[in-house]
C-alpha positions in Angstrom: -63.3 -121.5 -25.2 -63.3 -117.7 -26.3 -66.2 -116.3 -27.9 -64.3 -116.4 -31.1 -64.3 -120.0 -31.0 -68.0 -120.5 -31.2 -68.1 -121.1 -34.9 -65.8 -123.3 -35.0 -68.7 -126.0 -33.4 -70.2 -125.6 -36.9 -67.5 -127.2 -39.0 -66.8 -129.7 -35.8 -70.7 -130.3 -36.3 -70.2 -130.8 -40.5 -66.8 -132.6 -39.5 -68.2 -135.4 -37.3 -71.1 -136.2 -40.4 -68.9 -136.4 -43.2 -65.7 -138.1 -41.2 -64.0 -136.8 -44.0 -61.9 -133.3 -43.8 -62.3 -132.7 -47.6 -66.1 -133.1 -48.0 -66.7 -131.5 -44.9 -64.7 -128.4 -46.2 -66.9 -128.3 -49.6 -69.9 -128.0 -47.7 -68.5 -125.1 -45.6 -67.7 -123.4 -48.5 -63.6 -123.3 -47.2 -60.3 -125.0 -48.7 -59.3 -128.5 -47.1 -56.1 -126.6 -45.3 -58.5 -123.7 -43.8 -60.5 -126.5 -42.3 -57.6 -128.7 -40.6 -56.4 -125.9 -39.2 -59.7 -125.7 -37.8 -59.9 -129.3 -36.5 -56.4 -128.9 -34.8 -58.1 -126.1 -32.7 -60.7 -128.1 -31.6 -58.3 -131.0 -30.6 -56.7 -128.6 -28.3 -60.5 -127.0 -26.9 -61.6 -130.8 -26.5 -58.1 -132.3 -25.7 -58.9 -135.4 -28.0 -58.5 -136.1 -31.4 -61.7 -136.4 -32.0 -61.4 -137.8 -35.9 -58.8 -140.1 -36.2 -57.2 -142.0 -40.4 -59.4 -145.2 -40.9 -57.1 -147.7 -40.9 -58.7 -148.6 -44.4 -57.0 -145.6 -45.3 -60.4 -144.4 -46.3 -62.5 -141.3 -44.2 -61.7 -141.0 -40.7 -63.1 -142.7 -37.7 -64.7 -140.8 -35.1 -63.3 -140.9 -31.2 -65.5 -141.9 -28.1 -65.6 -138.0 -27.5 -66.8 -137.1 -30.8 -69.3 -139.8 -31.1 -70.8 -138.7 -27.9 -70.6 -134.8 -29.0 -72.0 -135.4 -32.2 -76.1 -136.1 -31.2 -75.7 -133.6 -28.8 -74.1 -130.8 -31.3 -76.4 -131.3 -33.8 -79.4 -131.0 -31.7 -77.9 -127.4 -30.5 -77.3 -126.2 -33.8 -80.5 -127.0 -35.6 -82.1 -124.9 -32.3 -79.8 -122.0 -33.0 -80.7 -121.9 -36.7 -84.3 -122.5 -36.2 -83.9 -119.4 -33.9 -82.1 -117.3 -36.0 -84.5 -118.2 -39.0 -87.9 -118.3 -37.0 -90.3 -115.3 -38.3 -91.0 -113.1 -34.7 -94.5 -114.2 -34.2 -97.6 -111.9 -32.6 -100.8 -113.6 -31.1 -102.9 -110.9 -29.7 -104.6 -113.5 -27.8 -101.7 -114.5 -26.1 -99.1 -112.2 -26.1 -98.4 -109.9 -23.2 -97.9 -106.1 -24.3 -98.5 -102.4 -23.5 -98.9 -100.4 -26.4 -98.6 -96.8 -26.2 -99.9 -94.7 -28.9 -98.9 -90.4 -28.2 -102.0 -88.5 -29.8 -103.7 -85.3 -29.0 -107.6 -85.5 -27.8 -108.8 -84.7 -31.8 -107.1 -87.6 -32.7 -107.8 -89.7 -29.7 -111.7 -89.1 -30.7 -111.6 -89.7 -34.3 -109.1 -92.7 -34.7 -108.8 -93.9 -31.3 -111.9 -94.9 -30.1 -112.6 -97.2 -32.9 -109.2 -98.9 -32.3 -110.0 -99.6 -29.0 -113.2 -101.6 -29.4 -111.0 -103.1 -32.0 -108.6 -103.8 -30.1 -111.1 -105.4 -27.0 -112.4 -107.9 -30.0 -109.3 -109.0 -31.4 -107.3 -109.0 -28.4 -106.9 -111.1 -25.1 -106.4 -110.0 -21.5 -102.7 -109.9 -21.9 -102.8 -106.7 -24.1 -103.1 -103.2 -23.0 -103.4 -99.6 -24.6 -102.2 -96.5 -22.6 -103.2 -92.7 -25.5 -101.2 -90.1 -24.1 -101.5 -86.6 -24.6 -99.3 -85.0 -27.3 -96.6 -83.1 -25.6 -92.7 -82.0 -26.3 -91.1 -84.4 -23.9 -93.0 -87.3 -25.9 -92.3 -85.7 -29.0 -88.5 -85.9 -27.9 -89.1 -89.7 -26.4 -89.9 -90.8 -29.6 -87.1 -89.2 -31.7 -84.9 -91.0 -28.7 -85.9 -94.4 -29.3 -87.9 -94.4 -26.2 -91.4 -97.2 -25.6 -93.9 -95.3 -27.7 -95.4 -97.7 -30.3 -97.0 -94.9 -32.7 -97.7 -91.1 -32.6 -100.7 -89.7 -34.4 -100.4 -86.1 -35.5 -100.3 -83.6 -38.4 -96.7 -84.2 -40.3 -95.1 -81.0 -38.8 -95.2 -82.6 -35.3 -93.1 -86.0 -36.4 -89.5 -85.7 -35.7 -87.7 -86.7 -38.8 -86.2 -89.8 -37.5 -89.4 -91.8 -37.5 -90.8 -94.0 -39.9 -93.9 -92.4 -41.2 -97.2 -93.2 -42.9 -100.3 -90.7 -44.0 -103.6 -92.4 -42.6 -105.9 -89.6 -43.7 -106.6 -86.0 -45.0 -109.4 -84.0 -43.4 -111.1 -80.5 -43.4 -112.8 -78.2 -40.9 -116.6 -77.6 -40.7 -118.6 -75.3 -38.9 -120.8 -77.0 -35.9 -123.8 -75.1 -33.7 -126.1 -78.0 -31.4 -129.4 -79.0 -32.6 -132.1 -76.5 -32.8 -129.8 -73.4 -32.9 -131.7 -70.3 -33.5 -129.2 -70.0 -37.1 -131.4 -72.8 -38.5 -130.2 -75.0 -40.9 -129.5 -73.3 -43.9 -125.7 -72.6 -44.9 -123.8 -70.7 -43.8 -122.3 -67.7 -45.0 -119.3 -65.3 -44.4 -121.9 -62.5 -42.8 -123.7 -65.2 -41.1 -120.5 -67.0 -39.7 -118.9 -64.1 -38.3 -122.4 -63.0 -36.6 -122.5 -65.9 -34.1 -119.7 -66.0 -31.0 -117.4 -69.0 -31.5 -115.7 -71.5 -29.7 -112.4 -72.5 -31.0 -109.8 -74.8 -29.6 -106.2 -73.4 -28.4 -103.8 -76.3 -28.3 -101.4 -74.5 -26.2 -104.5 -72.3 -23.8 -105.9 -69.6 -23.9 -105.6 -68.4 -27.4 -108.1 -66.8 -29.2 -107.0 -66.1 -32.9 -105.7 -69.0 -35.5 -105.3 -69.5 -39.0 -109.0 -69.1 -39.6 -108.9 -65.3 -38.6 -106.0 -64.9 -41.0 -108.3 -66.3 -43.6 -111.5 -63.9 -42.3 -108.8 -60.7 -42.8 -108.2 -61.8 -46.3 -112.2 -61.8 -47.0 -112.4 -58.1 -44.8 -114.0 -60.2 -42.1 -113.7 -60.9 -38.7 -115.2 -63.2 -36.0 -115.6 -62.9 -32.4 -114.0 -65.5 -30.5 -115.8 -65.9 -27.0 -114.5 -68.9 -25.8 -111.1 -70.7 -25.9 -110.4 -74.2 -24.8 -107.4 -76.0 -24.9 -109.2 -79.9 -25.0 -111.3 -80.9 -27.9 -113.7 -82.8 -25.8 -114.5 -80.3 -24.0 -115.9 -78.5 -27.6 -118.9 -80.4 -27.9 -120.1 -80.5 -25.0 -120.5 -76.8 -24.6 -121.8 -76.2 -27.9 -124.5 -78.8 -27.0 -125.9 -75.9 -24.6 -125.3 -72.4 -25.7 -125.3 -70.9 -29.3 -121.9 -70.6 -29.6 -120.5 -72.3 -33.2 -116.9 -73.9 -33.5 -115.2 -74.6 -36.5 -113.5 -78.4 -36.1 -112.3 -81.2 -38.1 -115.1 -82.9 -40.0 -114.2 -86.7 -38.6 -114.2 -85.2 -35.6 -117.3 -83.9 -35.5 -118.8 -87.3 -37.1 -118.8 -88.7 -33.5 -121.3 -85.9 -32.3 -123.5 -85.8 -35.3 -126.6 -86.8 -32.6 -126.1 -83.5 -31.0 -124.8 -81.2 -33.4 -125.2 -80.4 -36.9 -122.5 -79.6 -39.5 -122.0 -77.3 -42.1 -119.5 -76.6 -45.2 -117.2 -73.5 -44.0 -118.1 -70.1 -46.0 -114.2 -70.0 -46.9 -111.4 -71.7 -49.1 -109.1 -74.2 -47.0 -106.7 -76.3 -47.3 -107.2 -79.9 -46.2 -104.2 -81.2 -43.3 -102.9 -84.6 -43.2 -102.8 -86.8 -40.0 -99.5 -89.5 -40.1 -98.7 -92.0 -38.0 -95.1 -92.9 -37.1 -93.1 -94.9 -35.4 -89.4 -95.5 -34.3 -87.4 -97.9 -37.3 -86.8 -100.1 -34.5 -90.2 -101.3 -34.8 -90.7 -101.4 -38.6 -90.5 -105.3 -38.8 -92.2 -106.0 -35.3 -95.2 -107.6 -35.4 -97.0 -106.5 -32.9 -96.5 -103.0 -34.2 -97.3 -103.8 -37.7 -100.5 -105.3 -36.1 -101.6 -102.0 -34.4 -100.8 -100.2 -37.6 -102.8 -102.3 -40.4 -105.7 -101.7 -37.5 -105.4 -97.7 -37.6 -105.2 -98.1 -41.2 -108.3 -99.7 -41.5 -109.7 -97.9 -39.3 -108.7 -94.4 -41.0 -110.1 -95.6 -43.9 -113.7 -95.5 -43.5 
C-alpha cells in the first residue's frame, strides 16, 4: 500500500456499511464510476473481492475479509477523526512544559514577578519558567522560529515577523530614597538638575539619553554620576546615597517602601511595552494561557 492509497480505507470503510456502491458514493460526495474504480483498487491491495452481487440481485454481500475488516476499520477511523478534530488541550496542573519568556530586568521587575507567583498558584510541578535577558541573538531566535514562548519589550525591539500585542503604556518618574535631604516637594527643572543622577545604560557605560536631549531643549543640563547597565541594581543604590534616577513609573511601584516618586519637571512621551510571539504559537494553548496571564497582570 503506497501512501496515496490511504484514503482509499475511507470509502472501503463507507463501502462495507452501505453494501451498496451507489449509496456509498452519495455519501462520499463522488460519482458511482469514481467509486468502483476505487473498490477495484482495493480488491487488488486486499487480494479479495471484498463486496460481492447479492444473489437477490439487491446490495452486495460482504466477503469473510471484509466482514472481519469492517469492526476493525471503523474503530481506526473514528480515532483518526477524533484526532484530527480534538481541540489541543492545556492543563497546567498536568502538563509538562518550559516556558521561556526574553525580557530585559525593567520588564522582568514590573510584569514578571507577578506572573510568577501566578504562575506557582495556578500551576503544577510539571511547569517551568526560565526570563532571559534581552539580547540580539534572542532577538534573532525569535524571528527564526526558535523555543521562546514570548518576548516583552518596547515595539522597536520585536522583529516584524512575530505576532504582537500592546500590554501597557508607561512613563518615567524621578525617584530619590526616603528621607533625602530634597524633601518632598516637587520637583523642578532647577531642582532636578541640582542633584547627581543615576540613570540606567542598557548597552554600559553610557551616560547621556534622551532625557538630556530633552534638558538641552529647556537650556538645562544634569549631571550624570553614575551609569549602570541593570535596573535592579537602580534601587538599591539610590536606597543609600542622594543620588536621583529617573525610571519607569511601574517600575518604581515595586520599591515604593524605599523610595519616593515624583512627576518629571519635563514633557514626555509615554512608550509602549508589547508582547510577541512566533505565529506558530498563535492557537497553542499553553501560550495563549501565559498570555491572557500577562494580560491580566498588565492591567492593574
Amino acid at each position: 500500500m503506497r501512501p496515496s492509497d490511504l484514503g482509499l480505507l475511507v470509502s472501503l470503510s463507507v463501502l462495507l456499511e452501505e453494501a451498496n456502491v451507489t449509496r456509498a458514493a452519495q455519501r462520499l460526495f463522488m460519482t458511482q464510476p469514481a467509486l468502483s474504480a476505487q473498490l477495484a483498487r482495493l480488491r487488488k491491495l486486499f487480494d479479495d473481492p471484498l463486496l460481492i452481487p447479492a444473489s437477490s440481485g439487491r446490495g452486495m454481500v460482504l466477503t469473510a475479509r471484509a466482514l472481519a475488516l469492517k469492526e476493525p476499520l471503523n474503530r481506526e477511523i473514528r480515532a483518526l477523526t477524533e484526532l484530527v478534530e480534538r481541540a489541543p488541550a492545556f492543563d497546567p496542573q498536568t502538563a509538562q512544559r518550559t516556558f521561556t519568556l526574553v525580557a530585559n530586568d525593567n520588564l522582568a521587575v514590573m510584569l514578571c514577578v507577578d506572573l510568577i507567583a501566578q504562575v506557582s498558584r495556578e500551576a503544577g510541578p510539571g511547569i517551568k519558567v526560565a526570563i532571559r535577558q534581552m539580547g540580539p541573538e534572542l532577538i534573532q531566535d525569535s524571528h527564526e522560529g526558535r523555543q521562546i514562548d514570548l518576548m516583552l519589550a518596547t515595539p522597536a525591539s520585536i522583529p516584524g515577523s512575530l505576532v504582537r500585542q500592546t500590554l501597557l503604556t508607561d512613563q518615567f518618574c524621578v525617584a530619590q530614597r526616603k528621607g533625602h535631604p530634597r524633601g518632598l516637594g516637587a520637583i523642578d527643572v532647577d531642582d532636578y538638575c541640582r542633584w547627581g543622577h543615576l540613570m540606567v545604560s542598557g548597552m554600559g557605560g553610557g551616560f547621556q539619553s534622551k532625557i538630556d536631549d530633552i534638558l538641552n531643549g529647556l537650556g538645562a543640563q544634569r549631571r550624570v554620576a553614575i551609569s549602570v547597565q541593570h535596573y535592579s541594581l537602580a534601587p538599591l543604590i539610590l536606597a543609600q546615597t542622594d543620588y536621583i534616577a529617573t525610571l519607569p513609573r511601574r517600575f518604581l511601584a515595586r520599591f515604593a517602601e524605599d523610595l519616593d516618586m515624583f512627576e518629571a519637571p519635563f514633557k514626555q512621551s509615554c512608550f509602549e511595552v508589547v508582547m510577541a510571539w512566533h505565529p506558530r504559537d498563535d492557537a497553542d494553548p499553553g501560550n495563549l494561557w501565559l498570555r491572557q496571564m500577562l494580560i491580566a497582570i498588565a492591567s492593574k
